[in-house]
C-alpha positions in Angstrom: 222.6 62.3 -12.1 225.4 64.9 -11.1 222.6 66.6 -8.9 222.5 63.1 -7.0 225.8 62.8 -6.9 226.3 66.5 -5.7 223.8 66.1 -3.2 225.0 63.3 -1.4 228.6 64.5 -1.2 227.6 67.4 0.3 225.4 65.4 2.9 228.5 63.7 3.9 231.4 63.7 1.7 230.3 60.4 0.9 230.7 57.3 -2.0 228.0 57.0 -3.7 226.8 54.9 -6.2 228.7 53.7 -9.7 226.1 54.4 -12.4 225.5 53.7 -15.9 224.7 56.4 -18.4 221.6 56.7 -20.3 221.4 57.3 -24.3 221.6 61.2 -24.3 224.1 61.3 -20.8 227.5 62.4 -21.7 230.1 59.8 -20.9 231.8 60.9 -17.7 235.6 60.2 -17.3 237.8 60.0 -14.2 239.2 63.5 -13.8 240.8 62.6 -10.3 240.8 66.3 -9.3 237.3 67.6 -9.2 235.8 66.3 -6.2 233.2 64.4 -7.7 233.3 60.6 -7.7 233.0 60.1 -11.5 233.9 57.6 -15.0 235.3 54.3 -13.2 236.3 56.0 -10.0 235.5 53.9 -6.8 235.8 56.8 -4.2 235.6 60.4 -4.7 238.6 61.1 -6.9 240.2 58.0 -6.3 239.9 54.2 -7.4 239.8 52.9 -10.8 242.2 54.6 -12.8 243.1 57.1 -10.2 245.2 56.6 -7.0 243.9 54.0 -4.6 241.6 55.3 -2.3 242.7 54.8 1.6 239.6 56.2 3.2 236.1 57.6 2.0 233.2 58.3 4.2 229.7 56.8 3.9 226.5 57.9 4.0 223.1 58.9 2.0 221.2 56.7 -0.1 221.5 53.9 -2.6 219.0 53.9 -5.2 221.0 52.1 -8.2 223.6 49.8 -8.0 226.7 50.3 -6.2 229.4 48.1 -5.3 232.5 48.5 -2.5 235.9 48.4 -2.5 237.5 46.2 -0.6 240.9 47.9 -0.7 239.3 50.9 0.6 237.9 52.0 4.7 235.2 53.1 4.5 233.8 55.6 7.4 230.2 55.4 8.2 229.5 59.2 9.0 225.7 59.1 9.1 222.7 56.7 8.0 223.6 54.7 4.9 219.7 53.4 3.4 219.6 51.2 0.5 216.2 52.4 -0.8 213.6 50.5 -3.2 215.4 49.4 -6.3 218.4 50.1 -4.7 221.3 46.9 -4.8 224.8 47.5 -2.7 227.2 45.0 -2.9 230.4 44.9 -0.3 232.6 41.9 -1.1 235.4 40.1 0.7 237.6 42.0 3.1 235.6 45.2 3.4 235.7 47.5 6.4 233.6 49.7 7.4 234.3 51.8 10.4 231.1 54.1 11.8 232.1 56.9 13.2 228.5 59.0 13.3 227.4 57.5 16.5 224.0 56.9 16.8 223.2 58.4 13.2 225.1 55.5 11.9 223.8 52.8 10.8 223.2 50.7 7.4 219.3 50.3 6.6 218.0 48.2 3.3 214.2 49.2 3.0 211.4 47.4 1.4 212.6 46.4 -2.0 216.5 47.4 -1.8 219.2 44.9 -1.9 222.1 43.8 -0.1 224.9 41.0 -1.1 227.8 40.8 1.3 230.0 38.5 -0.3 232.1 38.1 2.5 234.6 34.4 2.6 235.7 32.1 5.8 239.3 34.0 5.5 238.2 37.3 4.4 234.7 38.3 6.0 233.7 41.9 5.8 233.5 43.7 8.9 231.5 46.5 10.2 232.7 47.9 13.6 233.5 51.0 15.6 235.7 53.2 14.2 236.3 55.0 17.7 239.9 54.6 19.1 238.7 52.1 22.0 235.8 50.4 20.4 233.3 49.6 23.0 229.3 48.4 22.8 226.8 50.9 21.6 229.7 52.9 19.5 226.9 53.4 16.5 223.8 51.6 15.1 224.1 48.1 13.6 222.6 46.7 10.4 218.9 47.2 9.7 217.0 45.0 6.7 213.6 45.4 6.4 211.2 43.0 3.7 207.7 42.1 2.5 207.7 38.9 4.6 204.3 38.4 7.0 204.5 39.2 10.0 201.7 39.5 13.4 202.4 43.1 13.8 199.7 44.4 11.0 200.3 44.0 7.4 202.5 46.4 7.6 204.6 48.3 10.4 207.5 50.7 10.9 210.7 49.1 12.3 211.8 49.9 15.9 215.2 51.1 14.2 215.4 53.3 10.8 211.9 53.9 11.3 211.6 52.2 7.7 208.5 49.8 6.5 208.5 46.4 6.7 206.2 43.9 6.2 203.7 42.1 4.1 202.7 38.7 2.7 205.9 38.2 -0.3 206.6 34.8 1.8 209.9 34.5 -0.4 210.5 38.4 -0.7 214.2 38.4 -1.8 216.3 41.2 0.4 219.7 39.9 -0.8 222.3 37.4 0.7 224.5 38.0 3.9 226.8 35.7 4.2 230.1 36.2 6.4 230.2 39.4 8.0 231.0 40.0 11.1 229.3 43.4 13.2 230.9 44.7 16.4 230.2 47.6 19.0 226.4 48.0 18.0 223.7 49.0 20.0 223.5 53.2 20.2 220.1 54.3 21.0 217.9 55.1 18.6 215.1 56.8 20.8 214.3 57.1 24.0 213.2 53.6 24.4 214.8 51.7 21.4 218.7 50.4 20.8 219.8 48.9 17.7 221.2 45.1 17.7 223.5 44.3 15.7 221.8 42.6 12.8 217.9 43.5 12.9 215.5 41.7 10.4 212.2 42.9 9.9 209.8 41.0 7.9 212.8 39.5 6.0 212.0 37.1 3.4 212.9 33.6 3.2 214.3 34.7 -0.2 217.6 36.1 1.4 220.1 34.5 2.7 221.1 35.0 6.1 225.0 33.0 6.9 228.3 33.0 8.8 227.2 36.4 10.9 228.5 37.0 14.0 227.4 40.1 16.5 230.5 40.6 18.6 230.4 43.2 21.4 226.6 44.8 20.7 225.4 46.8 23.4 221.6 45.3 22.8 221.1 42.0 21.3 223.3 40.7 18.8 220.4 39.3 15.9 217.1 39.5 15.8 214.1 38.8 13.6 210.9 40.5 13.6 208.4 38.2 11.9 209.0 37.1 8.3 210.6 33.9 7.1 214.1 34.1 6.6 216.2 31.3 7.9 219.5 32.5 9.5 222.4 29.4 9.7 225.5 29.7 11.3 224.7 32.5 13.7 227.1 34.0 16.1 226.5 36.1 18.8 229.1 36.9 21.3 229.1 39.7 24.5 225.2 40.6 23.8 224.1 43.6 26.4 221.0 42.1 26.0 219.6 38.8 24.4 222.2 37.4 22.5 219.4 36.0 19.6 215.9 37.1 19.9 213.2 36.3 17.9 209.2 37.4 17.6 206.2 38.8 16.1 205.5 35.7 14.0 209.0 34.9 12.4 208.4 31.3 10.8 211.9 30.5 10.1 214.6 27.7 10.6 217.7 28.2 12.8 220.9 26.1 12.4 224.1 26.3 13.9 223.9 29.5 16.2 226.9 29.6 18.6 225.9 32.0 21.4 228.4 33.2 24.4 228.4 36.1 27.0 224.7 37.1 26.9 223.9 39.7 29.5 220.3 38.1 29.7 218.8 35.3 27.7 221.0 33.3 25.4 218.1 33.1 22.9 214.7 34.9 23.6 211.5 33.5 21.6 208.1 35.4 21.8 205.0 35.5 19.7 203.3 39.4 20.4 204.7 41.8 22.9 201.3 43.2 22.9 198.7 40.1 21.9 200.5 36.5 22.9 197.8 35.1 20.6 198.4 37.1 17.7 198.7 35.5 14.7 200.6 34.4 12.4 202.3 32.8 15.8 206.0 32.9 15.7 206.5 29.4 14.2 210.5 28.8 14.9 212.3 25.3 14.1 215.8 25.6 15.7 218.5 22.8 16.0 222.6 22.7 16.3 222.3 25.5 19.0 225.2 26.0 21.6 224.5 28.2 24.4 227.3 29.3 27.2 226.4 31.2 30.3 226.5 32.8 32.5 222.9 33.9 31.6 220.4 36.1 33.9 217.1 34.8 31.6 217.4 31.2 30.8 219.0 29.9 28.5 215.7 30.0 26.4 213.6 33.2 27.6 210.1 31.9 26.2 207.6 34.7 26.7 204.9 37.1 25.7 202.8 34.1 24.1 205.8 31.8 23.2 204.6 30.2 20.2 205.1 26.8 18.5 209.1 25.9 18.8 210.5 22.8 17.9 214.4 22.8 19.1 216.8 19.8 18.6 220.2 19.0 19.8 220.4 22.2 22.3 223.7 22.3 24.2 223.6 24.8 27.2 226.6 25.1 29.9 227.0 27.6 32.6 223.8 28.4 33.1 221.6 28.6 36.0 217.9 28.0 34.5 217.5 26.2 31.2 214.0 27.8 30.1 212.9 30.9 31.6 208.7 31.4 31.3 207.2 34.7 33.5 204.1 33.0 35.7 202.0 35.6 34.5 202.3 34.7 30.7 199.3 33.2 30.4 199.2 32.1 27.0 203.0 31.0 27.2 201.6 28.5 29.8 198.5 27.4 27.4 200.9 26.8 24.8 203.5 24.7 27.1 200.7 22.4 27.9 199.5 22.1 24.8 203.2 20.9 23.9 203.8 23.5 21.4 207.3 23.7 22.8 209.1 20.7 22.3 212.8 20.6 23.1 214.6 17.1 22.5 218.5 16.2 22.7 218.9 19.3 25.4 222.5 18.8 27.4 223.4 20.8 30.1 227.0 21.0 31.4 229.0 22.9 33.9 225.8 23.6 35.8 226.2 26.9 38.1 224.6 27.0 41.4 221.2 26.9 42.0 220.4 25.5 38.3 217.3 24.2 37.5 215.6 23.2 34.0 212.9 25.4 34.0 211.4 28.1 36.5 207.8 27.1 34.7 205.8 25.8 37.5 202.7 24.1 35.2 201.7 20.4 35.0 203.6 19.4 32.0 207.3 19.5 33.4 208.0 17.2 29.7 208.6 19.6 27.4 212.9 19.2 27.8 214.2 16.0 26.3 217.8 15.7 27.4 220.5 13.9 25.5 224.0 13.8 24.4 224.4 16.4 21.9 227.4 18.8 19.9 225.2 21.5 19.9 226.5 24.0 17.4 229.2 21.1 16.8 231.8 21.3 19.6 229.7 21.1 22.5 230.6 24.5 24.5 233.5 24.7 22.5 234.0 27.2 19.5 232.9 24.8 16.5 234.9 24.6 13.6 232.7 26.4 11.3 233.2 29.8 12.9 237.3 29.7 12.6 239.0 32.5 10.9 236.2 34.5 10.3 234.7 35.4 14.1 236.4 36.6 17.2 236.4 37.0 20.4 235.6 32.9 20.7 238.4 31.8 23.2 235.8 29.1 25.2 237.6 25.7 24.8 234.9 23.7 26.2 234.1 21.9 29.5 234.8 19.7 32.4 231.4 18.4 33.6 228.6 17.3 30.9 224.7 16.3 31.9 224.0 12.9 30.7 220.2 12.1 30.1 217.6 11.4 28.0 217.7 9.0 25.1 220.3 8.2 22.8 218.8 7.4 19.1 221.8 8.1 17.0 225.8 7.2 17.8 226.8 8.7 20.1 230.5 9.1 21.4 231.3 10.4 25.0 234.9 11.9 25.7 237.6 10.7 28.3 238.3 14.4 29.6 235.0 14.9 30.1 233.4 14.5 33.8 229.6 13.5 33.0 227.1 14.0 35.4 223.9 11.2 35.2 221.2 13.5 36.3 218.1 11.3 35.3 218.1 7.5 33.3 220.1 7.9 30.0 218.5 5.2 27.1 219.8 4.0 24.2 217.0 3.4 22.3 216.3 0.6 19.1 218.9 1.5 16.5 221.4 4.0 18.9 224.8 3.3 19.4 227.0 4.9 22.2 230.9 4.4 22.8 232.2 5.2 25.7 236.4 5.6 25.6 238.7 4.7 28.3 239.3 6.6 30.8 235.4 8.2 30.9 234.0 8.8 34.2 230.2 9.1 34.6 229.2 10.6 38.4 225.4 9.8 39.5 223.6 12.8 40.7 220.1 11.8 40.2 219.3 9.4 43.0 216.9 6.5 42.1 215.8 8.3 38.9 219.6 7.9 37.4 220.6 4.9 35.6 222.0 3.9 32.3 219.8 1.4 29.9 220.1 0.2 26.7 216.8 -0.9 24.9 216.7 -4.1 22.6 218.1 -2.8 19.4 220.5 -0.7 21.1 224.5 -1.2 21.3 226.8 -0.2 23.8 230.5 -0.3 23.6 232.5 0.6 26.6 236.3 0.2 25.4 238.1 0.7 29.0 241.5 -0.3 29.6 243.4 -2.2 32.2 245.1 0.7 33.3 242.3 3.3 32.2 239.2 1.6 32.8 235.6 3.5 32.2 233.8 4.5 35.6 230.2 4.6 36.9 229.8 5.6 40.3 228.0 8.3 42.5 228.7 11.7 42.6 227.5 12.2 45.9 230.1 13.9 48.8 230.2 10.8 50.3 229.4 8.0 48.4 227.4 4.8 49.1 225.5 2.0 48.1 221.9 2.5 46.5 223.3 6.3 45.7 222.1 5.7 41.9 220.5 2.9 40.2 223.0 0.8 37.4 223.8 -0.3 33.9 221.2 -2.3 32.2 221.3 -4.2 29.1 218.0 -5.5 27.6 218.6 -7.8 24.2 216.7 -10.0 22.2 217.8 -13.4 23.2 215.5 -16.6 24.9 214.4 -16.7 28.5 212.2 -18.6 30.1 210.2 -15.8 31.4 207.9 -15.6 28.0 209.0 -14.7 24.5 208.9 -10.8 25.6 209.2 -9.7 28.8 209.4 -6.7 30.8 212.2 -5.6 32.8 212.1 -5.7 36.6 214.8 -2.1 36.4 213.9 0.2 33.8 210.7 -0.9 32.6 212.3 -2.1 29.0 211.0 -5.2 27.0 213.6 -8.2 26.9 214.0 -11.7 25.2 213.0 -13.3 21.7 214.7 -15.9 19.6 217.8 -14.2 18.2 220.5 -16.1 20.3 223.4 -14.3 18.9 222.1 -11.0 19.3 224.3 -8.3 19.3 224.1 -5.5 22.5 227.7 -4.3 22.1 230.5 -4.9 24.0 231.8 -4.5 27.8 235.2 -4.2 29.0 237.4 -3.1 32.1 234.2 -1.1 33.0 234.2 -0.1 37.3 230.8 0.2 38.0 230.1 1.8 42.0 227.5 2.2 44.6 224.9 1.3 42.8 221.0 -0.7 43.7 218.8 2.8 44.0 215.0 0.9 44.7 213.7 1.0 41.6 210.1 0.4 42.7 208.4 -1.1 46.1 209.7 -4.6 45.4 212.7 -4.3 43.1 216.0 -2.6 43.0 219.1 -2.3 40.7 222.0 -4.3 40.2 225.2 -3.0 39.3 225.3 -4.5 36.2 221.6 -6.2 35.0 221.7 -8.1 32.1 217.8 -9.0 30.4 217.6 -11.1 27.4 221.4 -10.2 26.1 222.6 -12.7 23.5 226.0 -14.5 23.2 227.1 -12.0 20.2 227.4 -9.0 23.4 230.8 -9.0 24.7 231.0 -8.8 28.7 234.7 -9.1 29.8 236.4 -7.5 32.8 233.4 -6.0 35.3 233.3 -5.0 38.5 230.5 -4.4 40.7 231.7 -2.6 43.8 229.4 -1.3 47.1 226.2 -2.3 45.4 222.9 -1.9 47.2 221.5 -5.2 45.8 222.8 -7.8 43.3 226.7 -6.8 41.9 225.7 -8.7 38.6 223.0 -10.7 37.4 222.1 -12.5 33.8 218.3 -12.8 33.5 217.7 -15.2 30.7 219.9 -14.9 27.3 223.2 -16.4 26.2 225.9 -13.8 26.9 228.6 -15.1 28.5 230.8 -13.1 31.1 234.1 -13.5 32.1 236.5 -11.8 34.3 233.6 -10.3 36.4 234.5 -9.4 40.3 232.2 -8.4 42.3 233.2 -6.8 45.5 230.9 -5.9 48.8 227.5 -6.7 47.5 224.0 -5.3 49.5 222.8 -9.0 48.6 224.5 -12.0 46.1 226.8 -10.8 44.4 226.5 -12.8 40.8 223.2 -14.0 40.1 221.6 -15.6 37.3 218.1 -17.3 36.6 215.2 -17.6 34.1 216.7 -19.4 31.7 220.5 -18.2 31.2 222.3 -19.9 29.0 226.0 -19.1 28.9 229.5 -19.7 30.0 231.0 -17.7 33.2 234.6 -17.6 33.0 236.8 -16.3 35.7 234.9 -14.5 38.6 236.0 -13.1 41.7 234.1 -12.6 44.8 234.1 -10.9 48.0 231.8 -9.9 50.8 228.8 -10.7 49.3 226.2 -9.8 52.1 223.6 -13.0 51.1 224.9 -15.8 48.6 228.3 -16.0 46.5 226.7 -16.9 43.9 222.8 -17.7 43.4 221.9 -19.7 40.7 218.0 -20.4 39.7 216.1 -21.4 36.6 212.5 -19.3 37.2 210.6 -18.0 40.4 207.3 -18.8 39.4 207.9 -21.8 37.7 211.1 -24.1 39.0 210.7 -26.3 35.7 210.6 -23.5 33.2 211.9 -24.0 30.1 214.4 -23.5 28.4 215.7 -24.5 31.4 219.1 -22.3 33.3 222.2 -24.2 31.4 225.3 -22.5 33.2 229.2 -23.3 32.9 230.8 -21.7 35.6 235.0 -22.3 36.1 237.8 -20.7 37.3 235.8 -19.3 40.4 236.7 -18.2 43.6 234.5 -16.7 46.5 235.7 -15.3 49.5 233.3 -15.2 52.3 231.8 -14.2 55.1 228.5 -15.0 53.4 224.7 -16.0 54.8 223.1 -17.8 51.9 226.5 -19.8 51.1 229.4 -19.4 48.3 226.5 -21.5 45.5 222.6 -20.6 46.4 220.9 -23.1 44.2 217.9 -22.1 44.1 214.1 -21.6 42.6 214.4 -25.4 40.8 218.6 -24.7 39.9 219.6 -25.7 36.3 221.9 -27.7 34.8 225.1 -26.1 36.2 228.6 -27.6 35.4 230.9 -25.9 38.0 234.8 -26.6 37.7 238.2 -25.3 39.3 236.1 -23.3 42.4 237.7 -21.9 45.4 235.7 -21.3 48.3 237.1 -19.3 51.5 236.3 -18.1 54.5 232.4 -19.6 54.5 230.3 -21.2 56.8 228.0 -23.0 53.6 229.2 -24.3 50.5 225.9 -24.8 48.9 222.5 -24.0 49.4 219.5 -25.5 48.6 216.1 -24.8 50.6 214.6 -28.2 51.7 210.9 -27.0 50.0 212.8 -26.6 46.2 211.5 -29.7 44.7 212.5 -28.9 41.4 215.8 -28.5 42.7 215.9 -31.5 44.3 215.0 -33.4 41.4 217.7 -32.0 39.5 220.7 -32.7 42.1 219.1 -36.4 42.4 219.3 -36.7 38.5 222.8 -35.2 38.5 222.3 -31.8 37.2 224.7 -30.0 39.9 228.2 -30.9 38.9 231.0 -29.3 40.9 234.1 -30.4 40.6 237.6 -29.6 42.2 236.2 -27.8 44.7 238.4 -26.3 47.5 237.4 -25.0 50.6 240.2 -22.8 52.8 239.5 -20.8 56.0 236.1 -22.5 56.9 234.4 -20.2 59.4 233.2 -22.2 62.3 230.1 -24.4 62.0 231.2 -25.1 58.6 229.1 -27.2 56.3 229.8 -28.1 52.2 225.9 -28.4 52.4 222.6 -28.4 53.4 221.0 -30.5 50.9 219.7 -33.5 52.7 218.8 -35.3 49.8 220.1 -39.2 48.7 222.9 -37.7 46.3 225.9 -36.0 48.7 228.5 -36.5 46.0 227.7 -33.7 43.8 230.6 -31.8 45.1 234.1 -33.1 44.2 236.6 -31.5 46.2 239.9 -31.1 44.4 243.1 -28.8 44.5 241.5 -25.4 43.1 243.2 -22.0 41.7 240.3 -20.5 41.6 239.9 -17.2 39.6 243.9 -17.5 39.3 245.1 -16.4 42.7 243.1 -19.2 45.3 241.5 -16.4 47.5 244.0 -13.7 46.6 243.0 -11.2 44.1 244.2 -12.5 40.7 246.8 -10.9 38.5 243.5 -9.8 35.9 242.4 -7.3 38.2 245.5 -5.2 38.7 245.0 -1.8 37.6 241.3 -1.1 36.9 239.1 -2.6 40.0 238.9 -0.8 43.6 238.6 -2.4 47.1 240.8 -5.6 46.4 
C-alpha cells in the first residue's frame, strides 16, 4: 500500500486515494510532515487533522475508493484514470483546475466509478487552470462502460485509448450530476480532440444530470453507443458540435439547452463507417432548445441517421433546421421510411436564407412545427440551469414561427412578434390563449392560416386599447396576402349533421348547440382571403358549426380578399363586429345560422353589406337561417346592396339599421323562389330603417313581389354613431 502510494506521488505529486487497512496493516497516522498522504489526511500532509490543504495536484490512478475535498483546488497535472474496481467521489463545490495540457484529463474505464455530487448552488467544476482560460486548455472528462454499442463488441475510445463496450444494457458507471466542464478540447492525436464530457458505451445504469460544457474547443457531450440517458444537458461555445451522438446510443434526451455551436447544434449518426450498422443509434429526444448561429443545421443527421423521435424542439437563429449530406444514402432510406420524426419543432429569429431542411427527397414531412418552450424558456436560459451554469446571457427573442398543430395549451406572449409560416391547428382537446397586445405577421401566402378543429378552444383576450393582431407580414401589405382565422364547432347546420369545411378542410356541425370554441375579443384581423382552392377563398374571420357557448365580441375584418366575416351554420352570436373594405360582402351568414348579431359596422364592402342566405343547394333547408340583426349600420358604396337576401333568405328580424351612401337597400334575385316565399309570408322584418346619402338611382329594393312593406323606415342610430364610426371602436380597429 505505501509502494502505491509512493508511486503515484512521485508520478505527480499527486492525492491519491484514502484507504482502509487490512488485518495485518499497521494503522497509519497523520504525521503532517513526511510527505506521504497518510491516517485521515485528505492531501499530502494536509486535511483531516492536519492544516487545511489549499492546493494538491492530481494525477495517477484510482483503484480503491477515494473521495475529494471540496475545501481543497485541486491541480490536474497529468491523466487521472479511475480504473476497474476503482470509485472516486468529488462532492459539492470541488475545483479542479488542469494544468497538464493535453495529458490532462479524467478517464473512468470499464468497471470504475464516478459520483459527482455536485448541488444547483454549489456544482463542481472542472476548468483551465491557465491564467486566460481559453478552449482546448486540457482534455475533458472521459467515461467509458459495458453498454452495446455498433462499433464491435468491444472498442477502444477515441480519447484515453481505454475499452468500452459490451452488452451490460444497465452497466452502472456512477452518477454525474451538476458539474460544470470548461476549456476542453486539447488534441489527443493527430486526428482526435477531446469534448468536454465523452461517453462511451455508458450504461443506462449511470446517471448523467445538470452538466454543462462551457467553452470546449470540440464538442461539448457526446455519447458513443450505450444507453445512458443524459437530462438537463448544457452545452455552450462548442468548437464543434455542441451535442453529438452515434454508434448505436439508444438513449433518452431531456432538457438540453444548446448555444454558440461552431457547427451543428446537435449531430445524430448511426456508423461513421457502416450507416446500416447495427444496433442503429435509437435516440428519443424532447425539451431541446437550440440557438444559432449554426454552420450544420440545427440537427446534422448523417452517416446512416438512425431512428429519432424528437419532441417539442425549439431552434432560433439558425439558417437550416436539419442538415442531411445528398450523398448519405442510407440517411435518405431512413427519412423516407419516416424513422425520423420531429413534431412540435418552432423556429424563431430566422437568419437569412433559412430553410427547414437542405434534404431534397420525396418526404419533405418529417418536421412537425408547433408552439413549443423547448428546454422551457423558449431561446431563453430556462430556469433549471440558474446558479449552477454560465456563460447563459441569451434573454430570448423577438420573432417566433407559428405552425403546425396545437394539441396541448398553449399560451403565446405579447412581446413576442410571431411569424405564421404555414396553417397553425388547434386540434380536438388543444387550448391556445393569445394575450393582448400579441401580433401574428403572415409569411406563408395561401398555405398560412389559423384553424381551430371541433374540440379545440381559442381564447384571444385583446384589449380596447391593446387589441391582438393578425395581418401580413409582407413589405407591402394587401388583401389575399394570407388566408384567416377559422373556427370549426360542433353546433347544427343545415348543411348535414357533419360537414366539411370549405377553408381548411376541417369537419363542422352536430347537435351540441352550446358548444364551447372559446372566446374572441378586440381581435384586428388584416389582409386576409388567400384562394384556398380553385373555387373557394378565406374570410377574415370564418365561423363553421360554432355554438352559442363561443364568445365573439369586438372583430374587425380589415382589406380582406373575400368575405370580412361569415357564420356558416351554428348558434354563436357576434357582436360588435366591423368590417372594413371587403374584396366581396363584408358579413355573411347562411346554412342554417342561428344567432343574434349585435352591433356591426360596415364600410366599403366591394359586393353586398350584408348577405344573408339559408343554403345554396337547397333554399328550404332546414333548420332553416333564424337571424336577429340590430343596431346596424352600413356605409356604402356597395353593388349587391346594404341586405343581399339571398339563396331562399331565413327568418331575419332586422331592427335599428342605418343604411348610407347606397344605391340598393335590399336585394333579392327575381329567380329565389324560396326567398320569395318567405318575404310574401313575412319572414323579412326590418324595422326603423334609415337611409342617408342615397347615391343616385337609389332604390330601398328590388324585390317585385306583392309584399313592399317589409321595410319600415324609422329614425335609426345605427351601430351607435348613424354612419360615423361608433364610440366601440376607438382604440383597437384601423381604417375608420
Amino acid at each position: 500500500m505505501r509502494k502505491q502510494l509512493f508511486t503515484l506521488m512521485i508520478a505527480a505529486a499527486t492525492l491519491t486515494t484514502v484507504v482502509s487497512c487490512g488485518e495485518d496493516d499497521p494503522i497509519q497516522t497523520s504525521s503532517c510532515s513526511d510527505g506521504i498522504q497518510n491516517g485521515d489526511e485528505t492531501g499530502v500532509d494536509c486535511g483531516g487533522s492536519c492544516q487545511p490543504c489549499t492546493s494538491v495536484d492530481l494525477a495517477g490512478e484510482v483503484t480503491t475508493e477515494v473521495t475529494l475535498d471540496a475545501s481543497v483546488t485541486y491541480k490536474l497535472t497529468g491523466s487521472y484514470i479511475v480504473k476497474e474496481g476503482g470509485i472516486l467521489r468529488i462532492p459539492a463545490g470541488t475545483r479542479i483546475e488542469a494544468t497538464g495540457g493535453t495529458s490532462a484529463y479524467i478517464a473512468v474505464a470499464q468497471g470504475g466509478k464516478i459520483f459527482v455530487d455536485g448541488s444547483k448552488e454549489n456544482p463542481v467544476v472542472m476548468t483551465s487552470g491557465a491564467a486566460t482560460p481559453a478552449p482546448k486548455d486540457w482534455g475533458g472528462l472521459v467515461v467509458c462502460g459495458q453498454a452495446p454499442t455498433n462499433v464491435g463488441s468491444t472498442a477502444t475510445s477515441e480519447v484515453a485509448g481505454l475499452t468500452y463496450g459490451g452488452n451490460i444494457v444497465d452497466d452502472n458507471s456512477g452518477s454525474i450530476r451538476y458539474l460544470r466542464i470548461e476549456y476542453t478540447g486539447a488534441t489527443f492525436n493527430s486526428s482526435k480532440e477531446f469534448n468536454g464530457l465523452s461517453l462511451f458505451g455508458v450504461g443506462s445504469g449511470t446517471t448523467v444530470e445538470y452538466v454543462q460544457s462551457f467553452e470546449g474547443g470540440d464538442d461539448g457531450i457526446e455519447f458513443f453507443g450505450g444507453t445512458v440517458n443524459g437530462k438537463y444537458l448544457v452545452s455552450t461555445n462548442s468548437g464543434d458540435d455542441s451535442i453529438d451522438f452515434a454508434d448505436g446510443w439508444a438513449g433518452t434526451g431531456e432538457y438540453w439547452y444548446i448555444s454558440g455551436s461552431a457547427k451543428a447544434g446537435i449531430e445524430g449518426s448511426n456508423n461513421g463507417n457502416d450507416g446500416d450498422a447495427a444496433p442503429v443509434t435509437n435516440a428519443t429526444l424532447k425539451n431541446i432548445t437550440v440557438v444559432g448561429p449554426v454552420t450544420e443545421g440545427a440537427l446534422y443527421y448523417k452517416e446512416g441517421g438512425g431512428n429519432f423521435t424528437i419532441d417539442n424542439f425549439y431552434i432560433s437563429g439558425v439558417d437550416l433546421g436539419v442538415k442531411v449530406k445528398d450523398t448519405d444514402a442510407e440517411a435518405a432510406v431512413r427519412i423516407e421510411n419516416g424513422d425520423l420524426k420531429m413534431t412540435n419543432v418552432q423556429f424563431a429569429e430566422n437568419v437569412d436564407g433559412f430553410a427547414l431542411t437542405d434534404y431534397a427527397g420525396v418526404n419533405q414531412d418529417f418536421i412537425g412545427q408547433g408552439v413549443t418552450s423547448g428546454a422551457g424558456n423558449g431561446a431563453a436560459a430556462p430556469d433549471w440551469t440558474a446558479g449552477w451554469t454560465r456563460g447563459l446571457s441569451n434573454s430570448g427573442v423577438s420573432k417566433e414561427n407559428l405552425a403546425g398543430e396545437v394539441t396541448g395549451e398553449v399560451t403565446l406572449k405579447a412581446d413576442v412578434e410571431y411569424q405564421l409560416t404555414s396553417s397553425f391547428v388547434v386540434k380536438d382537446g388543444g387550448k391556445l390563449t393569445i394575450p393582448a397586445g400579441t401580433v401574428i405577421k403572415a409569411i406563408g401566402g395561401t398555405s398560412a392560416y389559423i384553424a381551430v378543429a371541433q374540440g379545440g378552444q381559442i381564447f384571444i383576450d385583446g384589449e380596447a386599447n391593446n387589441p391582438v393582431v393578425m395581418t401580413s407580414g409582407a413589405a407591402t401589405p394587401a388583401p389575399k396576402d394570407w388566408g384567416g382565422l377559422v373556427v370549426c364547432g360542433q353546433a347544427p347546420t343545415n348543411v348535414g349533421s357533419i360537414a366539411t369545411s370549405e377553408v381548411a378542410g376541417l369537419a363542422y356541425g352536430g347537435n351540441i348547440a352550446d358548444d364551447n370554441s372559446g372566446s374572441i375579443r378586440y381581435l384586428r384581423i388584416e389582409y386576409t382571403g388567400a384562394t384556398f382552392n380553385s373555387s373557394k377563398e378565406f374570410n377574415g374571420l370564418s365561423l363553421f358549426g360554432v355554438g352559442s357557448g363561443t364568445t365573439v365580441e369586438y372583430v374587425q375584418s380589415f382589406e380582406g380578399g373575400d368575405d370580412g366575416i361569415e357564420f356558416f351554420g351554428g348558434t354563436v352570436n357576434g357582436k360588435y363586429l366591423v368590417s372594413t373594405n371587403s374584396g366581396d360582402d363584408s358579413i355573411d351568414f347562411a346554412d342554417g345560422w342561428a344567432g343574434t348579431g349585435e352591433y356591426w359596422y360596415i364600410s366599403g364592402s366591394a359586393k353586398a353589406g350584408i348577405e344573408g342566405s339559408n343554403n345554396g343547394n337547397d333554399g328550404d333547408a332546414a333548420p332553416v337561417t333564424n337571424a336577429t340583426l340590430r343596431n346596424i349600420t352600413v356605409v356604402g358604396p356597395v353593388t349587391e346592396g346594404a341586405l343581399y337576401y339571398k339563396e331562399g333568405g331565413g327568418n331575419f328580424t332586422i331592427d335599428n339599421f342605418y343604411i348610407s351612401g347606397v344605391d340598393l337597400g335590399v336585394k333579392v334575385k327575381d329567380t329565389d323562389a324560396e326567398a320569395a316565399v318567405r318575404i310574401e309570408n313575412g319572414d323579412l322584418k326590418m324595422t326603423n330603417v334609415q337611409f342617408d346619402n342615397n347615391a343616385a338611382g337609389f332604390s330601398l329594393t328590388d324585390y317585385a313581389g306583392a309584399n313592399q312593406s317589409f321595410v319600415t323606415e324609422g329614425t335609426a342610430t345605427g351601430a351607435g354613431n348613424g354612419a360615423a364610426a361608433p364610440d366601440w371602436t376607438n382604440g383597437w380597429t384601423k381604417g375608420l
